[in-house]
N, CA, C and O of each residue as an XYZ file, in Angstrom:
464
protein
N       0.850     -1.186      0.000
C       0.000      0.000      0.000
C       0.890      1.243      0.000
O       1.765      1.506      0.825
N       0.493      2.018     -1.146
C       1.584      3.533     -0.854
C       1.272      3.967      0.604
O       0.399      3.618      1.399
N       2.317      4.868      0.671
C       2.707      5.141      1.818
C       1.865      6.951      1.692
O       1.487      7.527      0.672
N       1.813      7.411      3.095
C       0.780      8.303      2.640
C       1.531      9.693      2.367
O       0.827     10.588      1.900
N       2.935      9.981      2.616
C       3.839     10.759      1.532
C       3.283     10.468      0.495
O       2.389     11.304      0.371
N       3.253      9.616     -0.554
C       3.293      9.484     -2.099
C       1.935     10.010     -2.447
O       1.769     10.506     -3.562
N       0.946      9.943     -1.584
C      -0.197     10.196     -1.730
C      -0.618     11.842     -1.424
O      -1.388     12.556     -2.068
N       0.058     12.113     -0.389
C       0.303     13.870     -0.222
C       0.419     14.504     -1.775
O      -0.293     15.305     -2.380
N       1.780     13.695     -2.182
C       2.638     14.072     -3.364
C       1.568     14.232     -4.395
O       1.249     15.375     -4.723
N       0.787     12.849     -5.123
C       0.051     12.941     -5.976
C      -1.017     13.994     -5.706
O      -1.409     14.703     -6.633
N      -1.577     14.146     -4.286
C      -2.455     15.199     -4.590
C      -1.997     16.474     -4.476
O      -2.814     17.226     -3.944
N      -0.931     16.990     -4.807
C      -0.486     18.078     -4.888
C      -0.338     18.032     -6.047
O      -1.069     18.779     -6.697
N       0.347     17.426     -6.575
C       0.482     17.275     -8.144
C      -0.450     17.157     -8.986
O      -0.477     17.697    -10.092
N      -1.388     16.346     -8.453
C      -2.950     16.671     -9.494
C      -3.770     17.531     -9.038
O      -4.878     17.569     -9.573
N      -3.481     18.442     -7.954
C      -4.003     19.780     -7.980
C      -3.372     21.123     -8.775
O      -4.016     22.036     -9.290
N      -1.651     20.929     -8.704
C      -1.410     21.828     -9.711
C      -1.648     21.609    -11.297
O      -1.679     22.635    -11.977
N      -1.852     20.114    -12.078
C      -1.979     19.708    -13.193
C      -3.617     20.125    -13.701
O      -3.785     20.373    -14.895
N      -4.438     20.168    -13.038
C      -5.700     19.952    -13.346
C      -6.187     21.723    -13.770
O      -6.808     22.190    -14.724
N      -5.451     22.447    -12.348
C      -5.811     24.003    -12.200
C      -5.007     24.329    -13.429
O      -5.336     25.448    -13.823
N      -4.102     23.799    -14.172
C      -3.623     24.139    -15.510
C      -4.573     24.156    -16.454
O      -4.879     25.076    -17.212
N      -5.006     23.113    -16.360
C      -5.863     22.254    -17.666
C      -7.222     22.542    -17.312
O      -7.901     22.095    -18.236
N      -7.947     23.047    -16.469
C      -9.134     23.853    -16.032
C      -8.921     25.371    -16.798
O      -9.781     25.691    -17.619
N      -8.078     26.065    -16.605
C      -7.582     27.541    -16.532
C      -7.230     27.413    -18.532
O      -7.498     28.417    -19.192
N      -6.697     26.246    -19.218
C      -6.230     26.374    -20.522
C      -7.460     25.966    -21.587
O      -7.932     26.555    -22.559
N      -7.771     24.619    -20.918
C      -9.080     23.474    -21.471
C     -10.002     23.662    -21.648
O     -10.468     23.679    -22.787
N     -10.886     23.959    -20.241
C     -11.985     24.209    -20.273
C     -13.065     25.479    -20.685
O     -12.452     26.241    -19.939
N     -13.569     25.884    -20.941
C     -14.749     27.207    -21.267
C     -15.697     27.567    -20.398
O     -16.826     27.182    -20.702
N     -15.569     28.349    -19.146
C     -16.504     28.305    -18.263
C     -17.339     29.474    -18.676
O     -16.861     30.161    -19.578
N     -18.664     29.878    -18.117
C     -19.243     31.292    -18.929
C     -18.041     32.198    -18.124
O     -17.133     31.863    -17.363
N     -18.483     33.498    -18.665
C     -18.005     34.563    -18.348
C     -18.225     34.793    -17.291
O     -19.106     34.231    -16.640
N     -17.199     35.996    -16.722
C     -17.318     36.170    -15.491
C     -17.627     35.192    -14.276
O     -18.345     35.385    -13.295
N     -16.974     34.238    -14.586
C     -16.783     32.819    -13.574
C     -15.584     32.140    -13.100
O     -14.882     31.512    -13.892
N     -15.307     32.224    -11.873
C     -13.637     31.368    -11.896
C     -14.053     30.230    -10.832
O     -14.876     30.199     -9.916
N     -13.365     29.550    -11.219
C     -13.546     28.518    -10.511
C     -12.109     27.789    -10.077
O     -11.281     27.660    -10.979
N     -11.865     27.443     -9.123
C     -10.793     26.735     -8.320
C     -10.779     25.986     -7.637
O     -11.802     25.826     -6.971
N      -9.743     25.196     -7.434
C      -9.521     23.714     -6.875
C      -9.046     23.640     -5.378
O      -7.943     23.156     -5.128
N      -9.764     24.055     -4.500
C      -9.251     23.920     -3.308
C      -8.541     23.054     -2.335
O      -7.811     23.316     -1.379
N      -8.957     21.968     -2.845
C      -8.092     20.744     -2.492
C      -8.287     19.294     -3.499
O      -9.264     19.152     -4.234
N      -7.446     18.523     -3.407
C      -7.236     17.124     -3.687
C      -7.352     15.849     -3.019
O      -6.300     15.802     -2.383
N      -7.979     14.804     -2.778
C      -8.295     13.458     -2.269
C      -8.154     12.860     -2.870
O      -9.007     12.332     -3.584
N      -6.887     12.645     -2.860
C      -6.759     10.618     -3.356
C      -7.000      9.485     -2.929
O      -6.709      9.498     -1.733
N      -7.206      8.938     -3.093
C      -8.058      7.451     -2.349
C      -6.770      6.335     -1.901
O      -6.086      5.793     -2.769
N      -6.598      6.134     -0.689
C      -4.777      5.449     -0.200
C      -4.029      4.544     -0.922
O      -2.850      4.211     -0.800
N      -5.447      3.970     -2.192
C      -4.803      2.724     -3.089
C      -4.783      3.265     -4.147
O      -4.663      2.539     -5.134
N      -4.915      5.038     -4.375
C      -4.885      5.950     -5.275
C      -5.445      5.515     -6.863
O      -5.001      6.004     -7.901
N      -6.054      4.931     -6.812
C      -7.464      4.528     -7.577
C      -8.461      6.166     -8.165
O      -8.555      6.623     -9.304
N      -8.942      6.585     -7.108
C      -9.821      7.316     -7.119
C      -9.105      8.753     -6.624
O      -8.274      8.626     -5.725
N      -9.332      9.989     -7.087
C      -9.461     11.203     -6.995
C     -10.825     12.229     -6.967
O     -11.550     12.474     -7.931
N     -10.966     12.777     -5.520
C     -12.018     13.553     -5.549
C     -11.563     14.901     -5.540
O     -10.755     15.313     -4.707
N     -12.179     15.772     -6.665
C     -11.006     17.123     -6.896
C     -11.800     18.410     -6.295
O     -12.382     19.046     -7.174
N     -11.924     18.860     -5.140
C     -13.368     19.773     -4.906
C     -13.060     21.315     -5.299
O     -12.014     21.865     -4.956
N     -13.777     21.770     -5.831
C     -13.648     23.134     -5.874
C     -14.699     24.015     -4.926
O     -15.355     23.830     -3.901
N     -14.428     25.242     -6.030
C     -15.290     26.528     -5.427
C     -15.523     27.182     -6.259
O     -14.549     27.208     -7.012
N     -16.575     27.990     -6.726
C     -17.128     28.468     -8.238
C     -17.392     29.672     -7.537
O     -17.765     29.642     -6.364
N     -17.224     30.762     -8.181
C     -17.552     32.665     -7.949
C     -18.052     32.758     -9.129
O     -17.627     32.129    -10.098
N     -19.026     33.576     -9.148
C     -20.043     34.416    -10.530
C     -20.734     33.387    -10.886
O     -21.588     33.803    -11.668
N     -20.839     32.259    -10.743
C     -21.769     31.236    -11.617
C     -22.305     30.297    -10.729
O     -22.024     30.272     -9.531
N     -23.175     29.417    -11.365
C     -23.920     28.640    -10.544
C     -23.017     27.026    -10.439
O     -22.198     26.784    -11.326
N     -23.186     26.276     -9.614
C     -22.367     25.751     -9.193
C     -22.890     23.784    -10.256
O     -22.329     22.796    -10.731
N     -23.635     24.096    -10.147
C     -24.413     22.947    -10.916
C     -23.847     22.795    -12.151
O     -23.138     21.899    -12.609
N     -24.320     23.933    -12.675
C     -23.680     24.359    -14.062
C     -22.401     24.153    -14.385
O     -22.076     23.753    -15.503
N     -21.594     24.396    -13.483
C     -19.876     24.434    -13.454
C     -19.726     22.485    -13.339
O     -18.923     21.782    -13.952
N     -20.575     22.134    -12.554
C     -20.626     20.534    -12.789
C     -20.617     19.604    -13.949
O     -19.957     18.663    -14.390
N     -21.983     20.533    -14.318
C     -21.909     20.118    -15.709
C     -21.182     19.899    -16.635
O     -21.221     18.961    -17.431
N     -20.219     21.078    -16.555
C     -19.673     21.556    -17.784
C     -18.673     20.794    -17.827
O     -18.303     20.314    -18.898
N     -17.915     20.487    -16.417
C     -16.651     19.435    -16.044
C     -17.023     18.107    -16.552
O     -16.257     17.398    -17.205
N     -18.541     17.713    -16.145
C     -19.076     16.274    -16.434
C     -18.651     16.208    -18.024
O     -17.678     15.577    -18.438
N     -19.760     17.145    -19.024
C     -18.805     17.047    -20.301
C     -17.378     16.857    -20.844
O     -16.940     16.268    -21.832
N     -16.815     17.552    -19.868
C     -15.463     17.632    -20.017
C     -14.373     16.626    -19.506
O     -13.169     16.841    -19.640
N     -15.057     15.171    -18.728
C     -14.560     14.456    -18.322
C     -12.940     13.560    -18.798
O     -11.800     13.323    -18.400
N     -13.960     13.314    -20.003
C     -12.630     11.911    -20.519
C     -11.795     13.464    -21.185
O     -10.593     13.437    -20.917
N     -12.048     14.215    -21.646
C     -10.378     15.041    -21.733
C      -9.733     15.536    -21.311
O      -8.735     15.966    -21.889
N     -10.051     15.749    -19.844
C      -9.353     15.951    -18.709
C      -8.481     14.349    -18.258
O      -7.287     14.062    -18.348
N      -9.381     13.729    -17.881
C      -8.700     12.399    -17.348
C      -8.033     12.002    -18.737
O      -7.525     10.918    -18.453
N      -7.728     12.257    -20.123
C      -6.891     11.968    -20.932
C      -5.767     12.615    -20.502
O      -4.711     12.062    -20.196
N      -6.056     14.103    -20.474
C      -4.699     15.069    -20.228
C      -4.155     14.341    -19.214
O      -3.183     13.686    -19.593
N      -4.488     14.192    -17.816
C      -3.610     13.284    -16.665
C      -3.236     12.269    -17.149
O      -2.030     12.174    -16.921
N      -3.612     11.397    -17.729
C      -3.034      9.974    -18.258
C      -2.152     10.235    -18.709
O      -1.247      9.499    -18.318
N      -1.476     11.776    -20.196
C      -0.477     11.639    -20.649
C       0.701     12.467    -20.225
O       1.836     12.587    -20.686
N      -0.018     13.086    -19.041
C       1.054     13.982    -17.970
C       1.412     13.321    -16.806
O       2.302     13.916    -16.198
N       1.128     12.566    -16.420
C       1.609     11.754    -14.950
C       2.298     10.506    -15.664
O       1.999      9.732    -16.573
N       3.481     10.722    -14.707
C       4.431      9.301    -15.266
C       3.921      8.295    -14.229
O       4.230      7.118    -14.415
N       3.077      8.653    -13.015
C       3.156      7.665    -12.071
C       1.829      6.791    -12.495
O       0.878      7.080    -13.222
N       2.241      5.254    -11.526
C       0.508      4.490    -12.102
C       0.389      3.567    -10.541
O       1.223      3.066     -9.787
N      -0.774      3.644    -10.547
C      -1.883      4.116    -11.391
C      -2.396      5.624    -11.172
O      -2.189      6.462    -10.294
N      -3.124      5.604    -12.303
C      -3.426      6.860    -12.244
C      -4.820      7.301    -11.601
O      -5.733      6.973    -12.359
N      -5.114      7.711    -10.859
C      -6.886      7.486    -10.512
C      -7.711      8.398    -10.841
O      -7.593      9.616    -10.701
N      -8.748      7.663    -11.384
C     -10.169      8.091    -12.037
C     -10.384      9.746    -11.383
O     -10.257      9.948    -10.175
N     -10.534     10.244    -11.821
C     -10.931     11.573    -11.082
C     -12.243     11.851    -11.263
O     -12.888     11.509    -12.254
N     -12.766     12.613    -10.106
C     -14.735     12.932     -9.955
C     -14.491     14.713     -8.737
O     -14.121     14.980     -7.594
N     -14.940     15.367     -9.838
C     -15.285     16.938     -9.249
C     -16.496     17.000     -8.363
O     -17.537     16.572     -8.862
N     -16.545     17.529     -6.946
C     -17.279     17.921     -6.359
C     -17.135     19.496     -5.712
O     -16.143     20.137     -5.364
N     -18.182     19.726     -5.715
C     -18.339     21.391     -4.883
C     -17.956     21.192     -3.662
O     -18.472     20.291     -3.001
N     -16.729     22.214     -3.015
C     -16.638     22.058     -2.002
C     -16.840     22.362     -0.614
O     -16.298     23.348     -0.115
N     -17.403     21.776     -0.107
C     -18.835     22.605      0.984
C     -18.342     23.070      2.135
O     -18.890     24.007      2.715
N     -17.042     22.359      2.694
C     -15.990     22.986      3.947
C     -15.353     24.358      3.327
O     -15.416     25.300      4.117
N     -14.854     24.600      2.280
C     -14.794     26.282      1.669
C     -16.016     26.663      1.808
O     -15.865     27.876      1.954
N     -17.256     26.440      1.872
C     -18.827     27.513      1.871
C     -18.452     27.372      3.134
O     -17.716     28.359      3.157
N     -18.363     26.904      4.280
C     -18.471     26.580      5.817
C     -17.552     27.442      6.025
O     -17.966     28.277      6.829
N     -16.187     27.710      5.591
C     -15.409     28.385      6.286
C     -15.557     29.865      5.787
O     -14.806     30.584      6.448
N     -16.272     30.571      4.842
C     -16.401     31.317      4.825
C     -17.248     31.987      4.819
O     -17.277     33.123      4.344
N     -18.420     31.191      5.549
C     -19.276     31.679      6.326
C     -18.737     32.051      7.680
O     -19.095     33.081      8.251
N     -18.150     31.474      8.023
C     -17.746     31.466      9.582
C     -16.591     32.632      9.621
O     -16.267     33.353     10.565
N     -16.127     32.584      8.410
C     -15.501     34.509      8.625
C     -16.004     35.728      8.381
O     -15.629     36.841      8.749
N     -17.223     35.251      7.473
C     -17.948     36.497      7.666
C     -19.076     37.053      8.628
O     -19.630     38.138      8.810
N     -19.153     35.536      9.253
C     -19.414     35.331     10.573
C     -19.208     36.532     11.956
O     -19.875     37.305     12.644
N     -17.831     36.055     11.775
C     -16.738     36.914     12.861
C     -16.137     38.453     11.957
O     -15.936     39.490     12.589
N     -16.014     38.404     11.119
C     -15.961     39.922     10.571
C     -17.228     40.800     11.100
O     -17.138     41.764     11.860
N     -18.604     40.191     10.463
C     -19.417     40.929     11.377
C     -19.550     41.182     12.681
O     -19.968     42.253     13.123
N     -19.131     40.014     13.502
C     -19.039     40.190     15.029
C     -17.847     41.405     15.406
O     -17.824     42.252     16.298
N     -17.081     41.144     14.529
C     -15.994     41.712     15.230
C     -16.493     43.648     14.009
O     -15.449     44.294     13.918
N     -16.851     43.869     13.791
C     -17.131     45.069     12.938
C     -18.092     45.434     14.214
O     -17.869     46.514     14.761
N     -19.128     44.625     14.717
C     -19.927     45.812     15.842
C     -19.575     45.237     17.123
O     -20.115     45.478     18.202
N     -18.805     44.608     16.934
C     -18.010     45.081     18.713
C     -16.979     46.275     18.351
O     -16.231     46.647     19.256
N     -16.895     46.886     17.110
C     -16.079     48.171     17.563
C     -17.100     49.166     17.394
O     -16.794     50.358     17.417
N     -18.096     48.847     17.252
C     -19.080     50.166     16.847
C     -19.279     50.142     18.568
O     -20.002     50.974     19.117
């Protein structure tokens, strides 16, 4: 079983490979960015769950558009990673980024009228 260094490694590495090939590849509408906040590889690195965070657009939509965009993304990784296996990758919205930034705007407001 990899060791969970190698697995750190890969998901760093298929977080900077993907935010390439998102940012070059893909066509999102206008006025929309979308980013990869983190990487999950699965310990027998099989599987990749890639979550983002979408600004200006609807988040469904941005699903979509990845869902279309599947097998030429997971092509691009197949012919950019020397390592194997390579694992399947699946985009989800990522809901601990909505959580945490609620919870700072949370405390920004708290902390804005405790100085008033």
């Amino acid at each position: 079983m990899p060791s969970e260094r190698k697995v750190e490694k890969l998901n760093d590495l298929l977080q900077e490979e993907l935010s390439q090939i998102l940012e070059r590849e893909v066509e999102f509408p206008e006025n929309t960015f979308v980013t990869i906040t983190r990487v999950a590889v699965s310990p027998d690195r099989q599987y990749a769950t890639i979550f983002i965070s979408v600004y200006g657009g609807a988040e469904q939509s941005i699903l979509e558009i990845l869902a279309k965009n599947i097998y030429n993304i997971q092509q691009r990784i197949n012919r950019t990673l020397r390592q194997r296996p390579i694992p399947k990758i699946n985009f989800e919205i990522d809901r601990e980024e909505i959580r945490r930034e609620i919870v700072e705007k949370s405390l920004a407001e708290l902390k804005r009228k405790k100085e008033l």
